[in-house]
ZAMARGU-4260 file (C-alpha; in steps of 0.2 Angstrom, whole numbers, plus 5000, padded with zeros to 4 digits):
<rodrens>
0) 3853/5858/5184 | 3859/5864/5203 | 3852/5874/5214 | 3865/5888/5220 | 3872/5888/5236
5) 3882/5899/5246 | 3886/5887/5261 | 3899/5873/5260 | 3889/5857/5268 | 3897/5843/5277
10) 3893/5825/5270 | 3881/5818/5283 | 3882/5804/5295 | 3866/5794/5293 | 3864/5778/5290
15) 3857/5760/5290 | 3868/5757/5308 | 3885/5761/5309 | 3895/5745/5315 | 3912/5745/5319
20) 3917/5728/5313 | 3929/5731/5298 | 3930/5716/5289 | 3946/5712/5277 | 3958/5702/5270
25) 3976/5701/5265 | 3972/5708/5249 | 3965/5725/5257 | 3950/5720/5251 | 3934/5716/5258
30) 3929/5696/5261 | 3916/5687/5248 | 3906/5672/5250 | 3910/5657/5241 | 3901/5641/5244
35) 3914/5630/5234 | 3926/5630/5253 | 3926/5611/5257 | 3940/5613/5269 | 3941/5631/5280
40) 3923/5629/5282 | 3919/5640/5296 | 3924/5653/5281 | 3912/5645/5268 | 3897/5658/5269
45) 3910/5675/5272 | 3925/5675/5271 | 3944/5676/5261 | 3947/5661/5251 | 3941/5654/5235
50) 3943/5634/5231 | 3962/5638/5226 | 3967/5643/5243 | 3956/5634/5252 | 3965/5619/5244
55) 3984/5625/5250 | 3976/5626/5269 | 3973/5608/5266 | 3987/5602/5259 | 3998/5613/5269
60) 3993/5604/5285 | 3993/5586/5277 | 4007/5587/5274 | 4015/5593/5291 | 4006/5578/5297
65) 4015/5566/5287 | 4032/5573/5290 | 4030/5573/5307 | 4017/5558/5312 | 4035/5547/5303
70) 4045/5549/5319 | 4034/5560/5334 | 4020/5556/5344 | 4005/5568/5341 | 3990/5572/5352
75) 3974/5565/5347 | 3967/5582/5344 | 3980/5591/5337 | 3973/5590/5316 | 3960/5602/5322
80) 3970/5616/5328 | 3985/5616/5314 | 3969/5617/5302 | 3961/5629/5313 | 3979/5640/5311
85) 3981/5637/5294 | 3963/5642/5289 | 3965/5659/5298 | 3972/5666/5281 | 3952/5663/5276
90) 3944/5674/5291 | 3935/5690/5284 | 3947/5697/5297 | 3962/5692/5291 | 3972/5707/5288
95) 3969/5710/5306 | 3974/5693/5313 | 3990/5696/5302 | 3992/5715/5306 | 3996/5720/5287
100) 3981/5732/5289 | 3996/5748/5289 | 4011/5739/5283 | 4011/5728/5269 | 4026/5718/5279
105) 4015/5711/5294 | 4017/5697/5300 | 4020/5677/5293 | 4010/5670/5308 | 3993/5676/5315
110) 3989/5683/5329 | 3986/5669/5342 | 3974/5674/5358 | 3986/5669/5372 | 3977/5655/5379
115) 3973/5647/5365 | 3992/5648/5359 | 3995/5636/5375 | 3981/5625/5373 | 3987/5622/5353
120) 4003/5619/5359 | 3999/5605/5371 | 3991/5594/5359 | 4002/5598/5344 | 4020/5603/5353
125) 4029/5591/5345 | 4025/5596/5328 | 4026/5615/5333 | 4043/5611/5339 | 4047/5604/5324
130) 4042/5616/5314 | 4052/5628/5322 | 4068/5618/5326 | 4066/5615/5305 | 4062/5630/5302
135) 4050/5622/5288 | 4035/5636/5293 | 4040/5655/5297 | 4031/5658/5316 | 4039/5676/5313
140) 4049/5671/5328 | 4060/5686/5336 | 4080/5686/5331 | 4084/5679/5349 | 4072/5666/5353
145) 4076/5655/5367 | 4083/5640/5365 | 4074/5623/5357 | 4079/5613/5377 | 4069/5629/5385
150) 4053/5628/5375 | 4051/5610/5373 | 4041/5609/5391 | 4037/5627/5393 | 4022/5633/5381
155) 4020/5650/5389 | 4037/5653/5384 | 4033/5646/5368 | 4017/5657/5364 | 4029/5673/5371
160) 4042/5668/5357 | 4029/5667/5344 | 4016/5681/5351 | 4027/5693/5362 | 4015/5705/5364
165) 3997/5704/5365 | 3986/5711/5350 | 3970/5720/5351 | 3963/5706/5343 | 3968/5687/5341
170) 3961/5668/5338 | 3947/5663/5342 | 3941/5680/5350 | 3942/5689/5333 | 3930/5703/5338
175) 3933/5708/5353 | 3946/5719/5352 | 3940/5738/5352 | 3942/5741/5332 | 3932/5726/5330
180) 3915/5726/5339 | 3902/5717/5332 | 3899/5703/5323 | 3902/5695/5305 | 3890/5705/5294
185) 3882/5707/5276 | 3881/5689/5270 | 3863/5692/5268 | 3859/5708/5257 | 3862/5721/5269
190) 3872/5738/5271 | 3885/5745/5282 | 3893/5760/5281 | 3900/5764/5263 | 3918/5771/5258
195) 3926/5782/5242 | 3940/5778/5232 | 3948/5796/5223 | 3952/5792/5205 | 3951/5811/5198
200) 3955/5827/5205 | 3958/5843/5202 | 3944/5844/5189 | 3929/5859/5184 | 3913/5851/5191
205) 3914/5837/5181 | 3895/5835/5179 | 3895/5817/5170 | 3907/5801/5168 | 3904/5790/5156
210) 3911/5775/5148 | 3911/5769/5130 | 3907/5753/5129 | 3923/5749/5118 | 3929/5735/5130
215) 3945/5747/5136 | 3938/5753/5153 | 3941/5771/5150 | 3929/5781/5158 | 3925/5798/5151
220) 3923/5816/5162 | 3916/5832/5156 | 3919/5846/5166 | 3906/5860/5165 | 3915/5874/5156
225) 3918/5859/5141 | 3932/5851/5142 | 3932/5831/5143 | 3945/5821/5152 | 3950/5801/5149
230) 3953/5791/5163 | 3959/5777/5161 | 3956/5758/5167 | 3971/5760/5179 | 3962/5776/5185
235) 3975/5789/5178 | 3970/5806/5172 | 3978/5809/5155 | 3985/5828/5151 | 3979/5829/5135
240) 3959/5833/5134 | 3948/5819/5123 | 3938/5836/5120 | 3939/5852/5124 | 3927/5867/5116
245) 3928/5877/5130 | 3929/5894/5119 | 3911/5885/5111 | 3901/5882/5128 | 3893/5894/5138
250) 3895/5895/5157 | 3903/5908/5169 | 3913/5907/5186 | 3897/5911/5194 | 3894/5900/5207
255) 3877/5890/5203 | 3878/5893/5186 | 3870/5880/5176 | 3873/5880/5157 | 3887/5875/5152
260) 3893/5857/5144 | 3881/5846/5152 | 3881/5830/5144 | 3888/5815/5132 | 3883/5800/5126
265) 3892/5787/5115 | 3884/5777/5100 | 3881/5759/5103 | 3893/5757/5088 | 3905/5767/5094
270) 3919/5756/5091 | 3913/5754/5073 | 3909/5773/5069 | 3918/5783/5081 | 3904/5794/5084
275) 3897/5801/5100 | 3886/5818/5106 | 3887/5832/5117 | 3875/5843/5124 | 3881/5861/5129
280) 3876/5878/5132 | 3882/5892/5118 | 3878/5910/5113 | 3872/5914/5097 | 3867/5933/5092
285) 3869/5935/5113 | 3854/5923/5116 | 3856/5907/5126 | 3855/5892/5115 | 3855/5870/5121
290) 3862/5863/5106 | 3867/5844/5102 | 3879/5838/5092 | 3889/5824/5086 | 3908/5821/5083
295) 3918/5810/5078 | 3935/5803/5087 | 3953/5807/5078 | 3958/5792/5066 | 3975/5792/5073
300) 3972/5792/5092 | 3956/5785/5102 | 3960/5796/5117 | 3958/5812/5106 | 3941/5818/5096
305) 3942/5827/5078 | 3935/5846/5085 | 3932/5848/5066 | 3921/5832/5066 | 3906/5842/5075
310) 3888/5841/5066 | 3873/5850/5076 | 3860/5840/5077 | 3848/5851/5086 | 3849/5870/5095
315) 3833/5876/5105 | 3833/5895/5111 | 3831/5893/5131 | 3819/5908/5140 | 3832/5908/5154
320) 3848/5902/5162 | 3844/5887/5172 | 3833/5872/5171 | 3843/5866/5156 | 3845/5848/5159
325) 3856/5839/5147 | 3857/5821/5150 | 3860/5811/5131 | 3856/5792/5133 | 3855/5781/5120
330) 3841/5765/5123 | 3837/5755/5108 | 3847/5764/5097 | 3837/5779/5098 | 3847/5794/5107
335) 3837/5800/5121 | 3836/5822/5124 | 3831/5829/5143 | 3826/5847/5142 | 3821/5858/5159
340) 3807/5869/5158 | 3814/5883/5152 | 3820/5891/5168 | 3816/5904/5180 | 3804/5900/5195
345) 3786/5892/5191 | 3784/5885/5175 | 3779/5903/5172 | 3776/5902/5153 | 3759/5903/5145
350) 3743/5895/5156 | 3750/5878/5158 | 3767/5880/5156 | 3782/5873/5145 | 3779/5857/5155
355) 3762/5853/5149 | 3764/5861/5133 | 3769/5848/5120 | 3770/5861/5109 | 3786/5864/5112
360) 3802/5852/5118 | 3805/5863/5136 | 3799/5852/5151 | 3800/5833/5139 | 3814/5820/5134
365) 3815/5820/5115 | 3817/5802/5106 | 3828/5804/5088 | 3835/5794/5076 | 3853/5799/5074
370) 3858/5787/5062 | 3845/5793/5049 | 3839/5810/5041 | 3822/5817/5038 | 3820/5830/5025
375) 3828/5847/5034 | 3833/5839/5049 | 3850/5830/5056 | 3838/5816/5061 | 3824/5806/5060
380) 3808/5804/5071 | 3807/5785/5076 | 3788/5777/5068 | 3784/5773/5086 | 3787/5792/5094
385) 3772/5795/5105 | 3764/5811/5095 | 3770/5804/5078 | 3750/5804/5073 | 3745/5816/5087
390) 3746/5832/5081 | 3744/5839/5098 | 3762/5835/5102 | 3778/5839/5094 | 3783/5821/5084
395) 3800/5824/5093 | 3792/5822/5111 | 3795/5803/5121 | 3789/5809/5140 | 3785/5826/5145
400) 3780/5835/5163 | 3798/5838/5168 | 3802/5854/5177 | 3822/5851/5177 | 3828/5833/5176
405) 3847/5831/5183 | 3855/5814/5178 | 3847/5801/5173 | 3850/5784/5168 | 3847/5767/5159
410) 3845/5752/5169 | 3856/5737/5162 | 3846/5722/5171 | 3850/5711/5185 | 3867/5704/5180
415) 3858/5685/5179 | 3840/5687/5176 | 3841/5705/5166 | 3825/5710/5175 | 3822/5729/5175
420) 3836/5731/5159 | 3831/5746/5149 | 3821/5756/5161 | 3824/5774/5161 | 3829/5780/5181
425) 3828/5801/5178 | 3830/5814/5196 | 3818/5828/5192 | 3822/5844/5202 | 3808/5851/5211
430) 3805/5867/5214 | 3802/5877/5232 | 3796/5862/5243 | 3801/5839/5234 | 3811/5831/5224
435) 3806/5816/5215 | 3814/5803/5205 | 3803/5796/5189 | 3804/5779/5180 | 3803/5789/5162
440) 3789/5779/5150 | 3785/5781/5131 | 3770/5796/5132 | 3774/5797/5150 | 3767/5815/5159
445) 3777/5819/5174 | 3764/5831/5180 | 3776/5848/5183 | 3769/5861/5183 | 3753/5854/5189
450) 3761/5843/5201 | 3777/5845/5214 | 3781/5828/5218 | 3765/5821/5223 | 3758/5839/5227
455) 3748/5850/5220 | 3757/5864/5213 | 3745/5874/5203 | 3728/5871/5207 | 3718/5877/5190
460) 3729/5862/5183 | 3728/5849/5193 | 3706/5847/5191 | 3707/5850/5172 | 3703/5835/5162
465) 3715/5838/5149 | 3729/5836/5161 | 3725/5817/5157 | 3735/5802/5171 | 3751/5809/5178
470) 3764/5796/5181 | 3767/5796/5199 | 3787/5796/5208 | 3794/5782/5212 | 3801/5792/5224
475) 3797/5809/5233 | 3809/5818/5248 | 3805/5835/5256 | 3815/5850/5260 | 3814/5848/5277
480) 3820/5833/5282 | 3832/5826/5268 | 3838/5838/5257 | 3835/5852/5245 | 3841/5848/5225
485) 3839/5830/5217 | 3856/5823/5208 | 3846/5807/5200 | 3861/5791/5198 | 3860/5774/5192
490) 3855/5755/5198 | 3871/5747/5205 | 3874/5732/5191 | 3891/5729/5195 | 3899/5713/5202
495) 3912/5719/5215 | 3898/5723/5229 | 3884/5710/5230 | 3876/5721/5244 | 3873/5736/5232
500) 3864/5725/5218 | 3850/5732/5213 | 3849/5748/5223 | 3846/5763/5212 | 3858/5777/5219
505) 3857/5796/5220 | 3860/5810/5232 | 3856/5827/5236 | 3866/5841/5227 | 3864/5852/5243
510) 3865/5843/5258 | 3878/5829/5250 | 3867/5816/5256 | 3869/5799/5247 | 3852/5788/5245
515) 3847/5771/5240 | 3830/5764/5232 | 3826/5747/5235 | 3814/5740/5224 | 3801/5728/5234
520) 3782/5720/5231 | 3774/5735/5237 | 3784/5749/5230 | 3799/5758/5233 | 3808/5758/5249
525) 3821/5772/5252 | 3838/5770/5263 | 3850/5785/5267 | 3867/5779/5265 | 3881/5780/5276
530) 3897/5786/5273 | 3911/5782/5282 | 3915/5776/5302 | 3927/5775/5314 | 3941/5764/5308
535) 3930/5761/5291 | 3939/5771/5278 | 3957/5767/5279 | 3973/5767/5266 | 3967/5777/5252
540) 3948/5777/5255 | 3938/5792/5262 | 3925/5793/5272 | 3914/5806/5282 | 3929/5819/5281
545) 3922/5826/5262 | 3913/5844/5262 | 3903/5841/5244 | 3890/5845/5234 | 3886/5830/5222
550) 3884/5837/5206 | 3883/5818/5197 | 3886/5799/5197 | 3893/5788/5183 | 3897/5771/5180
555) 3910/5763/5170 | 3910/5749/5158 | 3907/5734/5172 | 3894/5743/5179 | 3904/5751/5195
560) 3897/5767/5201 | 3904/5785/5206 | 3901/5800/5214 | 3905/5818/5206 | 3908/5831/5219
565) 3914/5847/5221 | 3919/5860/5234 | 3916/5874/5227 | 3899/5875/5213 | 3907/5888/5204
570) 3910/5878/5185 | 3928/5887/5183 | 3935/5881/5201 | 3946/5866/5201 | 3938/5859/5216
575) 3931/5842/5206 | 3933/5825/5214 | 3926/5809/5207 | 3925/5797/5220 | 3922/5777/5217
580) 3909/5768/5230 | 3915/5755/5239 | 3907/5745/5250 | 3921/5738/5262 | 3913/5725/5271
585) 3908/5714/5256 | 3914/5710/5240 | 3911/5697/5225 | 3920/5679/5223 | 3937/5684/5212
590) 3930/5674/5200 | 3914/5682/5197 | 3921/5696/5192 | 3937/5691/5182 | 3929/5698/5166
595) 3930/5716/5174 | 3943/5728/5164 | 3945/5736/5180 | 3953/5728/5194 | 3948/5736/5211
600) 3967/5745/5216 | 3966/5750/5235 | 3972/5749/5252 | 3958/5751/5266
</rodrens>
């Protein structure tokens, strides 16, 4: 699982380049793009309104322009600027030309950049006057403005009723105020600087969060020492545990420690059978065991397991301590088992080690039918297993060569296309020198201990002939210049942030470093993410200010991801944050994502 560490690291600031600009609208959201604008249009590729409020712009000013065209003489050219005024509301900056980015009170008219207050107002005065002697649109005027005779010739003193002081930034000159350097950004696929959203505290390195695919957007959390905790779809934490055999799982208050309860996985039929599986570390006759096994939820409450329900479905006697892996994935109705290399340093068991010896299940991912029973087993061995008719290999063996795979995941597909849907994404942990991250394949050999990464780790087994073709990393990253233990994480297939689509997401244990892999024609390109920036992560969002060690990344039932982090690696501390990523510069149309259970809740 992790590597122990006795230093508290600082979440880094690398990056893709920071930008200032800090787009967002009156929402406290980030802006979207939607084509459908026919009338704000200068908003159409990136910015705040969908077809609804892009209507109301419309129809707000026609209508001023009826009422007043009756009985007033307009300049040619005033249509132009009321629309340009209205369609404000629509900038990707809104909540800064409104000034609601700290208050949700702000203000009912934008911030206006002096001089073109003025020039507005000489080629619409009459209307503006109108407006404010009718008091049919709120300027947000002060309590004493002067009086109508005063302002009717005077549009300085108009613009200083209705903008009395100057903003850091106004109309048209949006960006350049200070807070806002830069331009209008990631309309095109790119990244800025990314931000967390805190939904659960307080909690005993959670080490996986996982969702049930029962349409109720509860999101599940297991803290290492065995206890898992609901949160909800409006992100609240209930008291009550869904499970807790805490007095079952092995573990200690030993910073480092890796057995412990270390994974769960739902049935694909969950919410006809109730039944789901754990993965957790136990002692039996004072020797160290992994066990699986199944449960079932309570009949009378779905945020509660039966604890009398559990069925072990497998137990293996672990040679050491660490390296115990734990992930549970189901894919294709088959429940998927990752298994370390039985621990210590090396590999250091028999000539080839556990990882080339499929002889026994240290060092592979198992493959078994949960929902059958062969005779004296709790399973069955799927027909297609690779050593089902190999008697070299242990029928229960899908992909072997592992050394100690932390967190892996099943792709879901591109959201339109379902292209990659069903690959296995797995972070195997390397040993003194890379880290790698492995697309896991039916008979697939990893290479460990033969192979670190793409090196050569044991010579004598790298030229034998047996060692057969070793499935290369997709990704490989040294000790010295990025990090030191990989966390593996997921392919962003959510639908709230179009710039994250497609990137596969992990991090570094040790270092906290968040990375991003790009799939492209010639390979796999990685990214480092940022985190954070100056006036970036605001309201409830955090930043660069987080000391963490990633222990995990989940993703909920729409397919939004999250960071599990922690303060302090001892399993017994309650030092356990999960974080939500968010990207604040872009997000989804509204209506793209109106199927999600979860609504995105946040001021930033």
């Amino acid at each position: 699982m992790l590597k122990p560490l006795s230093l508290l690291v600082v979440l880094p600031l690398i990056a893709l380049p920071l930008s200032y600009s800090h787009p967002q609208c009156l929402d406290f959201q980030p802006p979207y793009e939607d084509s459908q604008v026919s009338y704000c249009t200068e908003y159409k590729d990136f910015g705040c309104c969908g077809r609804v409020t892009d209507r109301r712009a419309r129809k707000r000013v026609d209508h001023l322009l009826t009422r007043t065209r009756a009985g007033l003489q307009l300049g040619p050219d005033c249509e132009p600027y009321l629309r340009n005024v209205s369609c404000i509301r629509c900038s990707p900056y809104a909540a800064h030309l409104f000034d609601i980015e700290d208050s949700r009170d702000g203000r009912k008219f934008p911030w206006l950049c002096r001089e073109y207050c003025q020039e507005a107002y000489q080629h619409c005065r009459r209307i503006l006057l109108r407006m404010y002697k009718m008091k049919t649109y709120d300027f947000g005027l002060r309590k004493n403005p002067s009086s109508h005779e005063v302002l009717v010739n005077d549009s300085i003193k108009f613009c200083s009723e209705v903008i009395p002081t100057e903003s850091p930034y106004c109309y048209p000159r949006v960006l350049n105020g200070p807070q806002l350097g830069g331009s209008v950004v990631n309309t095109n696929g790119t990244l800025d600087c990314l931000c967390a959203l805190p939904v659960a505290t307080g909690l005993r390195n959670p080490v996986f969060a996982v969702h049930s695919g029962d349409h109720t957007g509860r999101m599940f959390i297991g803290e290492q020492v065995g206890v898992v905790r609901v949160l909800t779809s409006n992100n609240t934490l209930l008291s009550s545990p869904f499970l807790n055999i805490e007095s079952k799982v092995l573990t200690s208050s030993r910073r480092g420690d890796e057995r412990g309860m270390l994974g769960m996985a739902f049935h694909p039929k969950f919410t006809e059978n109730g039944r789901f599986f754990v993965y957790y570390s136990v002692l039996i006759n004072n020797k160290h065991y992994s066990r699986v096994s199944e449960l079932t939820v309570s009949s009378g409450n779905g945020n509660v397991a039966d604890p009398n329900s559990e069925r072990e479905i497998l137990r293996l006697l672990q040679p050491r301590s660490n390296h115990n892996g734990g992930q549970l994935l189901f894919k294709n109705g088959y429940l998927l088992v990752f298994l370390g290399d039985g621990g210590g340093a090396g590999d250091s068991f028999g000539t080839p080690g556990n990882g080339q010896n499929t002889r026994t299940w240290l060092g592979s991912v198992l493959r078994l039918d949960v929902d059958h029973k062969d005779p004296g087993k709790e399973y069955s061995i799927p027909t297609d297993n690779p050593f089902v008719n190999d008697s070299s290999g242990l029928p229960e063996i899908y992909a072997y060569g592992l050394r100690n795979p932390w967190r892996c995941s099943l792709d879901r597909g591109d959201r339109d296309t379902g292209e990659g849907r069903g690959r296995v994404f797995c972070g195997d942990v390397g040993q003194s020198s890379y880290e790698e991250v492995d697309i896991i394949e039916a008979g697939g050999n990893y290479g460990w201990r033969a192979y670190e990464g793409n090196q050569c780790f044991d010579e004598d087994l790298c030229s034998q002939e047996s060692l057969g073709h070793v499935i290369s990393p997709i990704d490989v990253y040294d000790h010295q210049s990025v990090g030191v233990s990989v966390t593996g994480g997921y392919v962003y297939r959510g639908c709230l942030f179009p710039n994250l689509r497609g990137l596969y997401v992990y991090g570094d244990y040790g270092t906290g470093t968040l990375l991003a892999l790009r799939e492209t024609t010639e390979g796999w390109e990685r990214s480092r993410l940022c985190m954070g920036g100056e006036g970036l992560c605001t309201g409830d969002l955090v930043g660069t200010e987080r000391s963490q060690f990633i222990l995990s990344f989940g993703e909920d039932e729409d397919g939004e991801l999250y960071v599990l982090t922690t303060s302090n690696a001892s399993p017994t501390a309650k030092t356990g944050t999960v974080y939500q990523l968010i990207d604040p510069s872009r997000r989804a149309r509204p209506i793209e994502c109106k199927r999600n259970i979860k609504k995105l809740n946040y001021q930033g």
